[in-house]
N, C-alpha and C positions, 0 to 999 in steps of 0.2 A: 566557162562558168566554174567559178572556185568551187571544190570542195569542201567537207565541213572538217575541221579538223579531231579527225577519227578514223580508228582503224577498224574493218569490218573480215573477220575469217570466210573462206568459202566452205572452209574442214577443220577443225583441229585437231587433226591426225597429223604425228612429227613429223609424217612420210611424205604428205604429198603439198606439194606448191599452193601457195595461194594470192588470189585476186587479193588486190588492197588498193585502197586510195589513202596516201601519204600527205599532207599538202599539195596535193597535184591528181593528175591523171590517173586513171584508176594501170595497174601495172601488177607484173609477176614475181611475186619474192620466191625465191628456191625455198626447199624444205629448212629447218635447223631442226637436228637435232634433239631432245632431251638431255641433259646433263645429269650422269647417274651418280647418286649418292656415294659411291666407293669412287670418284674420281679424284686424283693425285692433288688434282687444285682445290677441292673442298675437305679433303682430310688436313690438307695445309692450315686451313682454318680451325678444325679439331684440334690439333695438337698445340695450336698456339692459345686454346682456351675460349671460344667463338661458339656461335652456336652455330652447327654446321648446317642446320636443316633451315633455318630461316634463313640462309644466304640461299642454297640451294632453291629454296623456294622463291628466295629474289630473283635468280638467275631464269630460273627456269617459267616465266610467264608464259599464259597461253597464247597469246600472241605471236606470231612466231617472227615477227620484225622487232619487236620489245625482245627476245628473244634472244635472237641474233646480235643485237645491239650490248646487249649485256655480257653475253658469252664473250664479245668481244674487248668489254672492259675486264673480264676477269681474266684476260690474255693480256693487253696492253696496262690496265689500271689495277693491278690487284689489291693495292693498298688501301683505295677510296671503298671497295665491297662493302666492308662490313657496316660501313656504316647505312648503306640503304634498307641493312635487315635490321638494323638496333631498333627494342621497340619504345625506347626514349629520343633517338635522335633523329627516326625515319619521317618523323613529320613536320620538325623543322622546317621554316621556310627556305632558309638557304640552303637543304639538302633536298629538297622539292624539287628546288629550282634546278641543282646538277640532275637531278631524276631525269624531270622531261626532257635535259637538254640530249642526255643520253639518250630517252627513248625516241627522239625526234632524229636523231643520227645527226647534231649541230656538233660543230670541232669542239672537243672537249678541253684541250686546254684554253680555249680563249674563254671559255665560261667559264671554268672552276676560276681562274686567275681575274676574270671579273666580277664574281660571288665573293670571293675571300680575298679582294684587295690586295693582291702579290702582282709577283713580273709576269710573264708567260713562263721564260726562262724558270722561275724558279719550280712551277709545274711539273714542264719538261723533267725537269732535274727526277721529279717521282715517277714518272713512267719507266715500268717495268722494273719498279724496283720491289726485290721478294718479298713477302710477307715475314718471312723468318728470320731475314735480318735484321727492319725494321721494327718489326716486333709488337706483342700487343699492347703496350702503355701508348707508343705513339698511335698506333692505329687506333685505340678509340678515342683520341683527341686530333681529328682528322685537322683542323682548323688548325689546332696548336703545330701541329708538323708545315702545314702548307708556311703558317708567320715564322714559324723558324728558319727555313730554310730557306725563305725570303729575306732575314734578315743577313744570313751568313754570306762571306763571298765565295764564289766557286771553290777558292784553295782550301775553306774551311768546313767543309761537306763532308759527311761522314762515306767512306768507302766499304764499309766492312761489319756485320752483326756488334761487334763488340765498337766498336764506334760510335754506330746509333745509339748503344749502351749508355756509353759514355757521354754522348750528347745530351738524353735526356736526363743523367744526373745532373749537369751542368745547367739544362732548364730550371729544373728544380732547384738547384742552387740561385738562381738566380731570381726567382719567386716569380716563374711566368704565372700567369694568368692564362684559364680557358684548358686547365685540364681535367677537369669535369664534366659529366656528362651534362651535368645541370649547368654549368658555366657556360658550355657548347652549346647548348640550346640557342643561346642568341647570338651563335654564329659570329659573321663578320660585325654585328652590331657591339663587340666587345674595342675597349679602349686600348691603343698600344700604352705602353710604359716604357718612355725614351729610357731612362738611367737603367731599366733594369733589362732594355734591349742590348744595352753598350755594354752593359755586366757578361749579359750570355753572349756577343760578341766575341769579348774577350775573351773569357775562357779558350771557349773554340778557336779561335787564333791561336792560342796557345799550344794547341794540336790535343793529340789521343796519346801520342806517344810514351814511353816509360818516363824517358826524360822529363818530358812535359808533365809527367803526372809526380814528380820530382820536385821540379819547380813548384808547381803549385802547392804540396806537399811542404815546402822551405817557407811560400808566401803566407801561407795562412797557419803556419806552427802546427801541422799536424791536425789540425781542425778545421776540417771545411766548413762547418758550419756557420763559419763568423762570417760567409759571403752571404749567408741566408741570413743570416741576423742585422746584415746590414742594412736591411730595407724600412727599418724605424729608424734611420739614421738619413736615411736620402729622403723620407715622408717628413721628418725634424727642419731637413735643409731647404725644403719646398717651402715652409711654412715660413721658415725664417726669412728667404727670399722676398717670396711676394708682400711679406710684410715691410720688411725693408722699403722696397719697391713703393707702395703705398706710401712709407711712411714719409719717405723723401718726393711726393703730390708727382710719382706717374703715375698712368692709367694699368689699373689691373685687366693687361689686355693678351697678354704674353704666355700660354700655360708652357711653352716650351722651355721659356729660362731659365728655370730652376735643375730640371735634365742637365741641358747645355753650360751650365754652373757649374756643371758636377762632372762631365763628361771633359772639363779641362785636365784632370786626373788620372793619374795609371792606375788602373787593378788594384796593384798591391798600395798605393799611398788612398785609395777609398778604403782597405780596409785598414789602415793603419788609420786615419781617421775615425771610421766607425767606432774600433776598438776606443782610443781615447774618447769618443762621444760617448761610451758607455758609462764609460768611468766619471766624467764631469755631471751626467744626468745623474749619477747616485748621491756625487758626492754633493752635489747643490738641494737635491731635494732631502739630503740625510740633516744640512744645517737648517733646512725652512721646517724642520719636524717640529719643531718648539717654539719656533717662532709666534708671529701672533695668531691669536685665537678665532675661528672664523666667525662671521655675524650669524648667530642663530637665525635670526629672519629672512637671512640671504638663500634666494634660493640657490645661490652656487655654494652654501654651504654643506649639502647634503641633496643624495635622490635616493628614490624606493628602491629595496633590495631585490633583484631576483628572487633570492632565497628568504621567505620569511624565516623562518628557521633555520638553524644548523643542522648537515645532513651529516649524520655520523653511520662509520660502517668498518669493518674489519681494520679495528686501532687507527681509520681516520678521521677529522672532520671536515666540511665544507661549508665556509661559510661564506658572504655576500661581502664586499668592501662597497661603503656607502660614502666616504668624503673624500676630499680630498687628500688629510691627513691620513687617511688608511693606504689609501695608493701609495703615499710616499715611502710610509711607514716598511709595507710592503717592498718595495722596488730596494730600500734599503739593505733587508734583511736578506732580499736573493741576491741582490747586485745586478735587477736588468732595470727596463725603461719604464714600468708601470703606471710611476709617477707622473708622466705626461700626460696620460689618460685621463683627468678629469674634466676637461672640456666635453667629450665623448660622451663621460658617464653622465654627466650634468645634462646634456641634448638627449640624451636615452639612445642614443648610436651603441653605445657599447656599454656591457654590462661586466664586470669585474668578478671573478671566483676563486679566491684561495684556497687551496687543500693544506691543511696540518696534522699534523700527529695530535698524539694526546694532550703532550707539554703545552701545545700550542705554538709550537714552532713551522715557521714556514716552510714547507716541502717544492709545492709550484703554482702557478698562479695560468687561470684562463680565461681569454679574452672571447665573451659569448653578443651574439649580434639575435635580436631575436625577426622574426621572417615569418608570413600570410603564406600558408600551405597552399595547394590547389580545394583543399577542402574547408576552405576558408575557416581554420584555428592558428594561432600560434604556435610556432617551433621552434626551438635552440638550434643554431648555428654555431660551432667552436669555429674560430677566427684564429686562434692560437693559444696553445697549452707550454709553458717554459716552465724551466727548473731554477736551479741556481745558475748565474751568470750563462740566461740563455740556453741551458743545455738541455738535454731532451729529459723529460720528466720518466721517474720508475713506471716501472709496471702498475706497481699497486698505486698510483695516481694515477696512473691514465685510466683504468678500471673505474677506480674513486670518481673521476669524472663523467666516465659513461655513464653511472646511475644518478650524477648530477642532469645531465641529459635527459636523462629517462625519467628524473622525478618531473623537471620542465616541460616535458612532450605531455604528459599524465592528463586526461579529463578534470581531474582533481584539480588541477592548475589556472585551467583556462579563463577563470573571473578575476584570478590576482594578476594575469598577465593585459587583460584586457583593462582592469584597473590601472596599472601601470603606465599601458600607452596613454591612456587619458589624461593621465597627470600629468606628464612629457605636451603630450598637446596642449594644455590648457596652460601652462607658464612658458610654452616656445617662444613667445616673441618677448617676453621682458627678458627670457634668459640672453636672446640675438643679443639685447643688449647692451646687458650685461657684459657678457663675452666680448664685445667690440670693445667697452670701455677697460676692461680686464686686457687686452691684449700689448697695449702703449706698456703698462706696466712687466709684464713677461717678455715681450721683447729687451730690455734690458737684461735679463738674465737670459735670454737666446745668445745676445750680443758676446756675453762674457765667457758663455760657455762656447762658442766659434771663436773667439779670440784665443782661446786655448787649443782647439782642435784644428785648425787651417796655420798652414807652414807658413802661406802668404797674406793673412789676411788682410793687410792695405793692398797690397792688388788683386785684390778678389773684393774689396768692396769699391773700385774703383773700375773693375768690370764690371760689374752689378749697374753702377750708372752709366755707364756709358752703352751697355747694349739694352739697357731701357729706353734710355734717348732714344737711340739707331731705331730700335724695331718701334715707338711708339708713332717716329715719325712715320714710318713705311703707310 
């Protein structure tokens, strides 16, 4: 007769043995231990920034086979710990799931590697590996490290504290996704991103070394940044793609193509592209400034501001960009991509916010997404804060922008916010329309600005159809 699946104490005293039924037979666990708060593996966790007492309290369940079982991941698994004590990530489904596998005594690499969609092999790879090397950015993006080092191939694995270092810059350069607590929450239910896997790829191929950081140093002119900026540049070539693609009657069935597009490319000739894509996005939206005037009736000629007002504060202002002429206007004066934005602003995906000085001169611009709290109100999401040509914005803008946040989050807010989604909802589908018929027309100026940017551009559009054919046939 099966048992129920539950564990039952005879004592829970650390000292002495106890009766249990496991899925099976009722049977004798030895004693385990307590794990005491000054122990050498829980101060590990102290000094790396952790909170020592809620792991501790992880580890040490009353139970003394949950117990035992734990004790023995923070010997073999030390890296995965923290996150069963977080009290944002501990209830995740997918951290559930590694929970009980742990407390049931199931092989732990075939589960983690079956939860979070990796090799076994790339598991393996994190077992026993320190906590002080690895470090705490990666350890509380537990997910992010498992896809990482799934994506890498063994030669490209970090060996050493400052490695891992270096690796997770190279994430970050690369605009992973899921290093959030809030991103982590939905686990493996997160999207890979083929072109910006191939990005942190390469790097890492590239090694840790002086040299290597030499090289990269030469490839990017002393700005690493432009590898991170390149990611409106490979979001630009997706779009350009699958439109193409459509526009030459294949089926929009492919999301991989546009990746695989891009990933015919070295490193450094993506960002030599990027760079010229910045440049062509300015200088085409600098000539459509004065161009023709847009239909006041149209609703793609304008949407509601974030900001009904201008927020002014210590010699700044902030104000809303509402057409499309402002985006451009905008993208001009700093020289980044802005200007593409009005499809976004027009759907209400994405809300635009300039900071200026007094003169009214542009300083930096940010891109806010708004987001249903747990407490069912509206909240500001920054998406991205730029300076001029990309660069990281001052101080006193990035501040400027926290009390933009802050005025956004405000009770005072929440009727002009709820206002807003309504309007967005109630013209959505003539906008769908809009924008489809609006798209035939912008792709000719996608066209001209990748004819400019691609070294090959008749065989790269001669790729394009032919591995739409291939793959539509499959």
């Amino acid at each position: 007769m099966a048992h129920e699946c539950m564990i039952t104490n005879r004592d829970s005293a650390a000292n002495d043995d106890c009766m249990v039924a496991v899925f099976g037979p009722l049977r004798v666990v030895k004693a385990t231990r307590f794990i005491t708060k000054g122990d050498d593996r829980i101060e590990t966790y102290r000094m790396l920034g952790f909170d020592p007492h809620a792991i501790w309290v992880w580890v040490n369940h009353s139970d003394p086979v949950f117990r035992r079982n734990r004790g023995q991941l923070l010997d073999s698994f030390p890296i995965l710990v923290p996150i069963f004590s977080h009290h944002l990530l501990k209830e995740a489904l997918w951290v559930r799931d590694i929970e009980i596998s742990i407390d049931r005594g199931n092989p732990l690499i075939e589960t983690v590697a079956r939860v979070a969609h990796v090799r076994p092999a790339s598991v393996k790879f994190l077992a026993h590996q320190h906590p002080s090397d690895v470090g705490f950015e990666w350890m509380t993006s537990a997910m992010a490290v498992l896809r990482a080092v799934n994506i890498l191939p063994e030669c490209a694995r970090p060996k050493s504290a400052n490695e891992w270092t270096q690796m997770r810059a190279f994430w970050d350069l690369a605009d992973q996704d899921g290093t959030t607590y809030g991103d982590l929450y939905l686990g493996p239910r997160m999207m890979p991103v083929f072109i910006r896997d191939y990005v942190f790829s390469q790097l890492c191929r590239n090694g840790y070394s002086k040299r290597a950081a030499a090289r990269l140093n030469e490839m990017t002119g002393g700005n690493k940044n432009v590898i991170f900026n390149a990611r409106d540049y490979f979001d630009f070539v997706s779009g350009w793609a699958n439109c193409f693609s459509m526009r030459e009657k294949y089926s929009f069935t492919v999301p991989k193509l546009s990746p695989a597009f891009l990933m015919r490319y070295s490193l450094s000739e993506l960002i030599r592209q990027s760079e010229k894509w910045h440049v062509e996005i300015v200088k085409h939206g600098s000539e459509n400034v004065e161009k023709d005037e847009p239909n006041e009736k149209s609703p793609l000629s304008s949407w509601p501001p974030l900001l009904q007002d201008s927020l002014e504060a210590n010699g700044l202002r902030a104000i809303s960009l509402v057409c499309a002429n402002d985006l451009i206007v905008e993208g001009a004066r700093l020289s980044h991509c802005v200007g593409m934005y009005a499809n976004s602003c027009v759907a209400g995906t994405s809300h635009i916010i300039s900071i200026r000085d007094e003169a009214g001169i542009s300083l930096s611009t940010a891109e806010i997404v708004l987001e249903m709290s747990e407490q069912r109100y509206w909240q500001a999401k920054v998406i991205q804060h730029r300076g001029m040509m990309d660069e990281v914005p001052s101080p006193a803008c990035t501040a400027m922008l926290e009390q933009v946040v802050a005025k956004i989050d405000s009770p005072a807010m929440q009727a002009w916010l709820i206002d807003i989604q309504a309007t967005h909802t109630q013209r959505s589908a003539e906008i769908s329309k809009l924008l489809a018929a609006a798209e035939d027309e912008s792709m000719v100026i996608k066209d001209i600005i990748m004819q400019a940017v691609l070294p090959d551009y008749d065989e790269a559009i001669e790729w394009l159809c032919r591995e739409r054919k291939a793959r539509d046939l499959e």
